[in-house]
N, C-alpha and C positions, 0 to 999 in steps of 0.2 A: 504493500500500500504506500508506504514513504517512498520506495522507488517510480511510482507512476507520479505519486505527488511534484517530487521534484520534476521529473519528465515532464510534465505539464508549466510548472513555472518555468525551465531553460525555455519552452515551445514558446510560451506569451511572451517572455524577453527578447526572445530573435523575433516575435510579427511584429510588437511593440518598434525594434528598432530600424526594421524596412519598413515603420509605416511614412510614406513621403505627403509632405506636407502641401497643400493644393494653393495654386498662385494662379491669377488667369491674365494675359495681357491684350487689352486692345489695340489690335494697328486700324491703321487710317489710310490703306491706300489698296490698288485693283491689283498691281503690279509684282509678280511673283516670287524676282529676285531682291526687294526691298524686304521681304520678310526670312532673309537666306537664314542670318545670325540664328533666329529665334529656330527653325526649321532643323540645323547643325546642332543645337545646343540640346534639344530635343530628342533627336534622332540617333545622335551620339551619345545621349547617355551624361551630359555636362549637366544635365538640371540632377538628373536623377541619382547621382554621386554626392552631388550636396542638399539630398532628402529633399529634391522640390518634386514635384507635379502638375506641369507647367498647362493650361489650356491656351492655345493659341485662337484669338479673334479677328478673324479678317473683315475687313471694313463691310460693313452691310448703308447702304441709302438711310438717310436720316439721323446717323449715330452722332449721339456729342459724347466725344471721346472722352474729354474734361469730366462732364457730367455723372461719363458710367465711371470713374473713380471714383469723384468722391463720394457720387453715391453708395460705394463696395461694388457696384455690380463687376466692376475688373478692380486687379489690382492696381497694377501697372498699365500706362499708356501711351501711343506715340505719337506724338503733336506735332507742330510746327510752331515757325518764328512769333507766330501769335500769342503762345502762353505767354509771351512778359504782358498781353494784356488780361489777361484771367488773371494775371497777379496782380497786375494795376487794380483791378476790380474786388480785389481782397478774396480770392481763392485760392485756400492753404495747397497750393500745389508746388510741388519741390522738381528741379531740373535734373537730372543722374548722368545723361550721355547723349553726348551729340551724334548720332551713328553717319551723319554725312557734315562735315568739317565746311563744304561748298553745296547750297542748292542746286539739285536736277531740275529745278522747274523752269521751263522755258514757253512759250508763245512761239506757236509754228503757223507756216501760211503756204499756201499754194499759190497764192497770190500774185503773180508778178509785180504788181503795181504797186504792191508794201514791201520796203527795203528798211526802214525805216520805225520805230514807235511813234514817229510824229503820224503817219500813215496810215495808222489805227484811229486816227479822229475820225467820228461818226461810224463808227465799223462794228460789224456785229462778231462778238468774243465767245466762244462755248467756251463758258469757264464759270464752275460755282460759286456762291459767294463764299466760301470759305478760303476758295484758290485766289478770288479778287481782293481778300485781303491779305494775301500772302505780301509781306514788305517788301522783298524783291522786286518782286513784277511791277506790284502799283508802283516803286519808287520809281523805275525805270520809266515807266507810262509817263509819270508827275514832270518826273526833270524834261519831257519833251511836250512839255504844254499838254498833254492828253490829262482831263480828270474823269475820276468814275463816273460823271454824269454825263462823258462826253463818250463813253463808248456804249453800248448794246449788248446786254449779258445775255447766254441764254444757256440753260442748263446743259449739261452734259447728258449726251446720251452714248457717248463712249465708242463711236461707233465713226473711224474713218475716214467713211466714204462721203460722212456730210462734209470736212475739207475738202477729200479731192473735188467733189462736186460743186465744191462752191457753197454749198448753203448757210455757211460762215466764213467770215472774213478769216478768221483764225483761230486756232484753241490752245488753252492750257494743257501742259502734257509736259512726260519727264524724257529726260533729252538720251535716256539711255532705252525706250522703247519706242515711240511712232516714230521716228526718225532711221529707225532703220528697217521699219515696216517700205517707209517711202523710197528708201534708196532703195531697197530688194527689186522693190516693181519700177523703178528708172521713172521718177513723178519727183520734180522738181521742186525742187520747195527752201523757204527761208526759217531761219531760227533767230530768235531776238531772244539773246541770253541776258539775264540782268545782270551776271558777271561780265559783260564786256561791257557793259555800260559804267564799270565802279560798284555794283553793288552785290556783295559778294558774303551771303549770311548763310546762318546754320539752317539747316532741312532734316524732318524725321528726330525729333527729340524725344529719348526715353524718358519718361516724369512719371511720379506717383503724390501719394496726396502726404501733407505733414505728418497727419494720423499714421499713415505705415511706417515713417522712416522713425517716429520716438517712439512706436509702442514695437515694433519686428524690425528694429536695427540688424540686428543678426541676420533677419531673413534677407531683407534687402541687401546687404553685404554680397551674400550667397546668390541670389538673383541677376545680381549687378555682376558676378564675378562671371558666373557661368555663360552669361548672356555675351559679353566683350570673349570670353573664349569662343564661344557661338560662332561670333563675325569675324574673329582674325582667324579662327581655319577655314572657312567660306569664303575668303580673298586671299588664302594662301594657297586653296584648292578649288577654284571656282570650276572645270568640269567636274570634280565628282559631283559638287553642292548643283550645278545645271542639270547634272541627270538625277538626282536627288528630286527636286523640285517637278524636272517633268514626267518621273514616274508616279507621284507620291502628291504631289501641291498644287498642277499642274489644271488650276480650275479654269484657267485661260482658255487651255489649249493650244501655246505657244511653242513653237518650236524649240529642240533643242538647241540649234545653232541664236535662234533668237534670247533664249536664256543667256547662254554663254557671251555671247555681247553684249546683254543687260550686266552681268555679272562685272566684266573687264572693264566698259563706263562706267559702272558704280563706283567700282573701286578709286577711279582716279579723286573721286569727290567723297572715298569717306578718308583718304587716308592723307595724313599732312607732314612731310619732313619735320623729323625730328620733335614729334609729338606725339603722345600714347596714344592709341586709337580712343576714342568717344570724347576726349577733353574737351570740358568749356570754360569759355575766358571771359571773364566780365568786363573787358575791354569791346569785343565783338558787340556782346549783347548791350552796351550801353550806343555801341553804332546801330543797332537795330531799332532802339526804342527810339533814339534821335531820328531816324525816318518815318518813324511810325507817327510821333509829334508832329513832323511836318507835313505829312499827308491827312493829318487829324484825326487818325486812328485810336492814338492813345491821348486823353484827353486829363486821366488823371495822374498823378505824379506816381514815381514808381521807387520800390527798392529791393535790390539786389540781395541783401541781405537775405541770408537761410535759404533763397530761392537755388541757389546754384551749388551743386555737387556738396552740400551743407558736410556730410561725412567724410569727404576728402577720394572716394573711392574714383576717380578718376587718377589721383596724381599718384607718382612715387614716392614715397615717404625719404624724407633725409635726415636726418637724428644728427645732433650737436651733443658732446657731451660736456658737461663742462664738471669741474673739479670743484664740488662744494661742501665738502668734509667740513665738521668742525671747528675744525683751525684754520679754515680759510673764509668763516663765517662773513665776513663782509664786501666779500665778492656781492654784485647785485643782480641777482639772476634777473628782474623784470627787466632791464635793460638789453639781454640777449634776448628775452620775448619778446620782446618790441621785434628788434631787428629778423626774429625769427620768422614774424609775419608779415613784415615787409618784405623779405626776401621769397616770400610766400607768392604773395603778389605779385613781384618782378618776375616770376618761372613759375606760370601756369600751371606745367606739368610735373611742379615737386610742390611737397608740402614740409616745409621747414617745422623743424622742433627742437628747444632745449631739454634735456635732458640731464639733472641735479646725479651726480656718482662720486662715490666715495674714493678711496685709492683704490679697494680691493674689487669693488664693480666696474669700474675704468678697465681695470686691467680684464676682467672677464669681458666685458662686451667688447674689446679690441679682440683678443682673442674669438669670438664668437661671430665677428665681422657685423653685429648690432649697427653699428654708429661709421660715421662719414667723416669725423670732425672733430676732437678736443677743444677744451680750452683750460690752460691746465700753468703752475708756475714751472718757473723755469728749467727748475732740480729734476724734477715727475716728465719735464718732457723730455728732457735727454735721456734718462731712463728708458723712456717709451720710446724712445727713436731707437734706441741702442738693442733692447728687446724687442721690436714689432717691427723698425725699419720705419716708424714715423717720420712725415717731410715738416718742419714748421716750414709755414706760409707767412704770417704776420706775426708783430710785435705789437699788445695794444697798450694805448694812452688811455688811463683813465682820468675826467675832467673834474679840477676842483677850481671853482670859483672861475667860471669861462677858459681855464688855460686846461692844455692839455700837458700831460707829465707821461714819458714812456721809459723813466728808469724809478728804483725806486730803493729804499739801503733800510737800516736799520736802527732804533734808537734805544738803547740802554738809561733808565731813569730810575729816580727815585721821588719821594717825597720830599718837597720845599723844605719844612722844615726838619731835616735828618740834616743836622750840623755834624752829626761826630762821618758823616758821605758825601765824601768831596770828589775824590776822582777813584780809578776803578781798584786800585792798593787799599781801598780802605772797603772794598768789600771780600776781603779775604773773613771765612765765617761769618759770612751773613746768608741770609735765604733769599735764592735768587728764585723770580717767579718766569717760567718762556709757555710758548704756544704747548708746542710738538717738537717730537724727532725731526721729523717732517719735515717744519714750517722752513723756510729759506730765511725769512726775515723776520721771523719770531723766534729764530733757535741760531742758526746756521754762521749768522753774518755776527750776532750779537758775541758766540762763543769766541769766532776768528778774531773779533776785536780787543777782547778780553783778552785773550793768548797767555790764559793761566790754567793749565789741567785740575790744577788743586779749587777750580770753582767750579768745574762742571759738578766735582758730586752735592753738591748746592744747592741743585738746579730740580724746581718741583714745577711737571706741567699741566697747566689749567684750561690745557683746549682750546680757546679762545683767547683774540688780541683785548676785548672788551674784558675776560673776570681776569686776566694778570691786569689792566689799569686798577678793577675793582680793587687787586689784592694790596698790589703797594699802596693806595688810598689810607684803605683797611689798617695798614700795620701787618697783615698776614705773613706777607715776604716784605724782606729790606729794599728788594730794588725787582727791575721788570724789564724784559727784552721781548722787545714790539715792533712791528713793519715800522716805517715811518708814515704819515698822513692821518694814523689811529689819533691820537693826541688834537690832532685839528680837528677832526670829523667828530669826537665826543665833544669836541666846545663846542660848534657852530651845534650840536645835535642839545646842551642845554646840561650836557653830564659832567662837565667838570671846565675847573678854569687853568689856563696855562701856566697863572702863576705856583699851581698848587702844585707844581712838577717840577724837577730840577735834572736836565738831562748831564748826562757825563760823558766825556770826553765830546763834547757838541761839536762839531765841523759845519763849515758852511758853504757850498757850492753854488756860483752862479746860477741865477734864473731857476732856482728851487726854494720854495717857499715853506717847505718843514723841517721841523727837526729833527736833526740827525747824529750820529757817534760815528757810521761807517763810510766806506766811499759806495756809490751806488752801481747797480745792476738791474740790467733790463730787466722789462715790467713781464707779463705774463704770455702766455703763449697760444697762441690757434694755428692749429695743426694739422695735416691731413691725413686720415689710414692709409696704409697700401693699395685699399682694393677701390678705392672710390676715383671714379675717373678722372681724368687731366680736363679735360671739358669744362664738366661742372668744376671742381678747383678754381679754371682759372676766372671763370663766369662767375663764382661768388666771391672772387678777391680782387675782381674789377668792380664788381656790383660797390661792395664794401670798403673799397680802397678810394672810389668816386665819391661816397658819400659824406666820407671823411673829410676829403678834401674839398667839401662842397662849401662856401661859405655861409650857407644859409644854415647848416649842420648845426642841431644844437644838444647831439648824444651826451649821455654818460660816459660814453668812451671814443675811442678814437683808432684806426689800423695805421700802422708802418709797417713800410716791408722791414723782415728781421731784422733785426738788431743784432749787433757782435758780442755772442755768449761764451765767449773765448775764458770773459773773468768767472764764470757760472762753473766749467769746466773744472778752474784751478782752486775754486774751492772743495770740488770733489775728490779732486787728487788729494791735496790738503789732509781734507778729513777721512780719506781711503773708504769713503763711499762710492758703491754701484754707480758706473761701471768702472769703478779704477779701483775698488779694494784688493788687497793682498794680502797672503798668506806672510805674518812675522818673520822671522829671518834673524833668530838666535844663536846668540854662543852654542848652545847644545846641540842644534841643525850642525855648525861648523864642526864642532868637536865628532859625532856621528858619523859624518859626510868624508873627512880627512882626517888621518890619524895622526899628523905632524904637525903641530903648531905651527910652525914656521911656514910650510906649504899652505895652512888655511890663514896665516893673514895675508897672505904673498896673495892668494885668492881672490878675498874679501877686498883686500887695497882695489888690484885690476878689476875688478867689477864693481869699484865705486865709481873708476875712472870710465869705465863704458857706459856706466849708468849713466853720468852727468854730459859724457857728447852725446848720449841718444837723449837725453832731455834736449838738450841743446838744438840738436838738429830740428825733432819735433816743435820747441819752440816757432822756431823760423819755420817749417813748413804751414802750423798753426797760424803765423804771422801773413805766410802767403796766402793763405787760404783766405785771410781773413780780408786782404786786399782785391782779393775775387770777388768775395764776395761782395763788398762795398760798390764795386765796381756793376756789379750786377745788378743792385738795388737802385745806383746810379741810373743804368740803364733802360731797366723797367719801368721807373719813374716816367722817364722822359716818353718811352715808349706809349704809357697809359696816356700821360696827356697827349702825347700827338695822336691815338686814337681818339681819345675824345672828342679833339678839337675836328679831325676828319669827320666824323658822326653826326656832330654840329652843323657842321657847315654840308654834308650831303642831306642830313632831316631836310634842315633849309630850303637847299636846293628841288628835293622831292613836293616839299610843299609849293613851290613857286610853280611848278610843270605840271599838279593836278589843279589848280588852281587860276593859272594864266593860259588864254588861247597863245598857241605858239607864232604865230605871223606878227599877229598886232600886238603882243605881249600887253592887252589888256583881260579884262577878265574874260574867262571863257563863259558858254551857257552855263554850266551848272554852279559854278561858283555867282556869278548873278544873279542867277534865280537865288542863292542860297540868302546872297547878302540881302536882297530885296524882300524878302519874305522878313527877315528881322528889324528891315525899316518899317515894314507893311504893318507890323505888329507893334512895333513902338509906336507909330504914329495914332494907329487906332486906340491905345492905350493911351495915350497924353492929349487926342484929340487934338492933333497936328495936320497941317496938310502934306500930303505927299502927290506926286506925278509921275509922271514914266511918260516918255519919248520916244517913240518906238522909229525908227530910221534906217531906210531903205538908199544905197544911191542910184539914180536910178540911170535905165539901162546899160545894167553894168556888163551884164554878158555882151553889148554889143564891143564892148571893149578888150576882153578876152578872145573874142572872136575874132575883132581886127588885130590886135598887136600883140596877143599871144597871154600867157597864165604868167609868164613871169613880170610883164607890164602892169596886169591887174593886179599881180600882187603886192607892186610897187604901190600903185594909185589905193590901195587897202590900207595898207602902213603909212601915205600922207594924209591921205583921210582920217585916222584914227590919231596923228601927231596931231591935225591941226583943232581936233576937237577937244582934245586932252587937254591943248594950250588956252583953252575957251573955257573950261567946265571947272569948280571947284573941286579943292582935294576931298572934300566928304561926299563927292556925286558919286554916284556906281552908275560904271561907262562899261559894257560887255558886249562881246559879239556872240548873236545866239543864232547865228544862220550864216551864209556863205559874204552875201554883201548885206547882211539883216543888224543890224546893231540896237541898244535899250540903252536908257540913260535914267536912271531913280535918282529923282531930287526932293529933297528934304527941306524942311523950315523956309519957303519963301513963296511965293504969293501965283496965283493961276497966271495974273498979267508977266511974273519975273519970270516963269515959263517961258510962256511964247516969247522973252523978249530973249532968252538963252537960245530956242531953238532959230529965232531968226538971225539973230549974231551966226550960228553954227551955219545957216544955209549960206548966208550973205558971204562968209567967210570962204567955205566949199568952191562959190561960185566962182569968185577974184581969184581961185587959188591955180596957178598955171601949170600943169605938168610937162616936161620936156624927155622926148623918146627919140635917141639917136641926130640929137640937133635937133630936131623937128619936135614944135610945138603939138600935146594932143589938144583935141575939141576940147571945152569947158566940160568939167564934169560937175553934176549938181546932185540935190540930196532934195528925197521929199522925207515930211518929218509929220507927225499925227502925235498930238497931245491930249493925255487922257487922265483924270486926278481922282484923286481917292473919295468915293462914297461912303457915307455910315451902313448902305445896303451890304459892302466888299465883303466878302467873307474869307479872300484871300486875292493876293497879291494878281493872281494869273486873273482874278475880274477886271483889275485895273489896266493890263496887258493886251487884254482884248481888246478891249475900246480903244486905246491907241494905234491897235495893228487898221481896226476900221476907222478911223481917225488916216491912216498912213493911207489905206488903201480911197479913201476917199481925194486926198492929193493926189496921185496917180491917176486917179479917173478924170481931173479937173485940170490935170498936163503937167503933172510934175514939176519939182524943183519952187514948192511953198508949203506953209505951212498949215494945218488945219488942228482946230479943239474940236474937239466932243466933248459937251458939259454933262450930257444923260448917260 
């Protein structure tokens, strides 16, 4: 009977432990190889390894994907660019993975007659409303004067043949399916990417709701994990995962070959040098909302915060260790958080940490390849260099009172009033109080300077630089061996006053403001492991080494490249600590070893004499080494600034060439529009008048025709000098068309208008051009003035009416100017 009993509890233990736990996820799209990852993860056995049980949802008509999370009805779901607005709208939905880094969403046309998104004005769009508000596409639409009001939606019916046949001007669709339906059958056709156009955002976002990731962290973990193995072997094996799909998922009915080049386009748009696959960066997403705002999409204010990969499970983790034992109690860890999450920030795909370790856990997590990083003094890291093959990277300055300080020594004191303790002879028997064995500057520098053996056994240690000041206070111990800066940092902290302290043997070193008995040595140490790459190294000691040297910098602390721990070294020797201890070397070793007195001093003498040239020689190699290195710090230096200032000046330059049309090196269309829309909104805001000038010159092509594109192009560039020489520095002057120009003015009156655009025509007209000696004909400009309404609801109202304002001159003979006041 006890033997089935037990038989029966082993049985419930094993179902108990394959019971897999049920997760369901909805996607959002028709398209087969968009659902590969989930499909591989499934199939393969990645959910069901980490006890999931995953149901997969393919998008059904009418589904809000949002919806069926947080209502439970899924758990997980896959969105688009649009969740930052369900978050604007205060829907606790959290971001996990970006599965395509570039939208596939594209506008295709049969159309010969559209090359163009301006082209799509009045044009009929098969495209849902959820794909019209994809920010992509509208953005694209928007920057080419097209608004949603100005095109023809009409549902999808997913079905081809109404492009080829014309029954839409064009449709929404991903650039890795109908597009190679069309090439198969030789049907000509255009793609208007809103990546070529600049706007280039996330597609296919894995999200779930607040409620799963605080109350099933763990689950989600596992989810997220299996789900990303899912997609990196489906784009490292895209035919098996194609014939996967079209024997198995294949509700299409899409060909194999068709799969298979869904698969290889996807790939190029989910995967991003040198980034983990799914990463999201709230740099990207704070460009996506800013589009969103100006198409009017998102209307209420937004934030970032929790919404994005809140658990980190996108990034790679990078561990800091820093050295915060007892006796180094006034190290300030919140100072490396800080910096920890700022470096957070600057590398998307890592997630920085400090991490507080004793000596004896330092040493185990090096050994166990835990951590990336020390920061540690200077003793502990030659240690660890010597044992692990640690590289230091930096020497830091910690900051007191605005200065930064990167050596630091040690100060031997006692109490003010101990008259019978004047200098260190009169503390022979007395109770000295220090840190630690340990400490460099609570034990180490304090002893070297005393250079009495007969006081070390004295010496009682209290852990901390804070209870030895406590003790000498006290009367506990006669005297105290402490860092230097302790003494200052308990005044300015309210703990003690300086006169109540009497240091011994006091020295005083330029441009160092505490007090001290020793000479000083470098301050502490950040360092790199073995296994952590050269890469990341040099990327977070530029990150850190810029910041430093930033002057707006207002850290705790400060980096320099290392410092010369030559003198760190020759205390070690010194005191025959790791890695320089040795084994004694006595008379009875001698007597043992040689049987002849005479042959073991003869011995002893020559090997004091090769001891003292092999010091010597070391010396001097130590010296050279030491002038390497100096030289190398030298170099690097310079090195970082001349990258920087390169960086600088190429930002610069990138920003001027998105920014400026290149001929006329005024602004281009989309930067006009850009600036224009924030006068548009200032003006309405402060009830200002604003205008826009919309300016054609006119028959410009007959001028290209006769004397050629590089004539025209000439006449483009005096054109735009002589207007530029006419208009004020706060007017926004763009070219938004071939011979098409805008002009936004601000703060001046309808009449100061017209009297700016007829100076500009008048100007245009007098203006002579000469081609090959030979005078061209007058060239003139018609120009249509159009001013801001309280009706405007955007900038492109005001644009209209000047283009029909423009095009009214032109009907009227060119080369004058016309208002439109309605």
């Amino acid at each position: 009977m006890r033997v089935l009993i037990f038989f029966f509890l082993c049985l419930t233990t094993l179902v108990a432990h394959h019971t897999l736990e049920p997760v369901s996820v909805q996607l959002t799209w028709f398209h087969q190889f968009q659902a590969a990852g989930f499909y591989i993860a499934k199939e393969r056995g990645f959910y069901e390894e980490l006890d999931l049980n995953v149901t997969i949802k393919e998008f059904q008509k009418g589904t809000n994907v949002v919806e069926a999370v947080l209502s439970q009805e899924s758990t997980y779901g896959v969105g688009k660019s649009s969740l930052i607005i369900d978050r604007s709208n205060h829907k606790p939905i959290v971001a996990l993975m970006a599965i395509f880094q570039h939208s596939p969403s594209v506008l295709i046309t049969t159309n010969p007659t559209i090359s163009t998104p301006k082209d799509l004005y009045n044009r009929t769009i098969m495209m849902s409303l959820e794909e019209s508000s994809s920010v992509a596409i509208l953005s694209m639409l928007i920057s080419h004067g097209v608004q949603k009001e100005d095109i023809f939606l009409q549902p999808p019916s997913y079905n081809l043949n109404d492009l080829i046949n014309r029954k839409v001007d064009a449709m929404s669709c991903y650039i890795s399916n109908e597009p190679f339906v069309l090439s198969s059958r030789h049907i000509a056709h255009t793609i208007l990417n809103p990546r070529d156009y600049g706007f280039d955002f996330y597609s296919d976002i894995l999200f779930t709701s607040e409620n799963e990731i605080s109350l099933h962290k763990e689950r989600a973990k596992r989810f997220y994990t299996a789900t990303k193995q899912g997609w990196e072997w489906a784009f490292e094996h895209i035919p098996e995962t194609a014939q996967l799909i079209y024997e198995k998922y294949n509700t299409q009915n899409k060909s194999l070959e068709a799969l298979i080049y869904e698969g290889e386009t996807l790939k190029k748009f989910a995967l991003d040098e040198e980034k983990p696959f799914g990463v999201i960066e709230a740099k990207k997403f704070d460009e996506i909302a800013n589009a969103y705002k100006i198409s009017g999409l998102l209307k209420n204010g937004y934030d970032l915060k929790g919404f994005i990969d809140p658990l980190h499970f996108a990034k790679d983790m990078v561990k800091i260790g820093m050295l915060a034992s007892r006796e180094e109690s006034d190290v300030i860890p919140k100072t490396w958080s800080d910096s920890a999450d700022y470096l957070s920030t600057l590398f998307p795909s890592h997630q920085f940490s400090v991490v507080p370790l004793s000596f004896e856990e330092m040493q185990k997590s090096i050994e166990k390849g835990e951590i990336e990083f020390i920061i540690t003094n200077p003793v502990y890291a030659i240690q660890l260099e010597q044992s692990y093959g640690l590289s230091r990277i930096a020497t830091l300055s910690p900051r007191y009172k605005d200065h930064y300080y990167s050596e630091y020594g040690s100060v031997i004191f006692t109490k003010a009033s101990a008259k019978e303790i004047q200098n260190y002879s009169d503390l022979k028997g007395k109770k000295i109080g220090a840190v630690s064995p340990h400490s460099f500057g609570g034990y180490l520098l304090g002893v070297k300077e005393l250079n009495d053996p007969s006081l070390i056994k004295h010496i009682t240690f209290l852990d901390t630089h804070y209870n030895v000041v406590k003790a000498v206070l006290e009367g506990r111990v006669d005297a105290g061996i402490i860092r230097t800066d302790v003494l200052e940092k308990m005044q300015d902290e309210g703990l003690l006053q300086l006169r109540d302290v009497k240091v011994l043997g006091a020295k005083q070193h330029p441009n160092f403001p505490f007090l001290t008995s020793t000479e000083l040595y470098p301050e502490w140490v950040l360092a790199k492991i073995p296994h952590t790459s050269e890469y990341l190294t040099n990327e977070v000691l530029s990150t850190l080494l810029k910041l430093s040297t930033s002057p707006k910098s207002n850290q705790a602390f400060r980096l320099k490249t290392p410092l010369d721990y030559s003198k760190v070294h020759t205390i070690l020797k010194e005191f025959n600590i790791y890695p320089y201890e040795q084994s004694p070397f006595t008379f009875k070793d001698v007597m043992v070893q040689y049987k002849y007195l005479f042959l073991g001093l003869f011995i002893t003498f020559m090997s004091a004499l090769f001891f003292m040239a092999y010091i010597q020689r070391l010396n001097k190699k130590l010296l050279s080494h030491t002038q390497e290195i100096q030289h190398f710090n030298e170099t690097l230096e310079h090195e970082v600034q001349d990258r920087t200032h390169e960086l600088s000046l190429l930002n610069t330059k990138l920003k001027e060439l998105a920014n400026t049309d290149e001929l006329t090196k005024i602004d281009n269309r989309r930067h006009f529009l850009l600036m224009a829309t924030q006068y548009f909104h200032t003006s309405k805001r402060n009830n200002m008048e604003l205008h826009v000038l919309s300016l054609d010159i006119d028959l410009f092509k007959h001028v290209n025709d006769t004397y050629g594109h590089p004539i025209g192009d000439e006449v483009l560039k005096s054109f735009c000098k002589n207007v530029k020489e006419i208009i004020r520095q706060s007017d926004i002057f763009g070219r938004v068309g071939g011979e098409e120009f805008c002009i936004c003015i601000q703060n001046t009156t309808l009449e100061g208008a017209a009297t700016l655009a007829e100076t500009i025509r008048d100007r245009i007209e007098k203006t002579t051009m000469i081609c090959n000696g030979k005078n061209l004909p007058p060239i003139t400009v018609s120009i249509g003035i159009s001013s801001l309404h309280k009706n405007d609801k955007e900038v492109f109202d005001i644009i209209k009416r000047s283009d029909e304002a423009l095009y009214r001159a032109k009907r009227n003979g060119r080369n004058q100017v016309q208002v439109i006041l309605q």
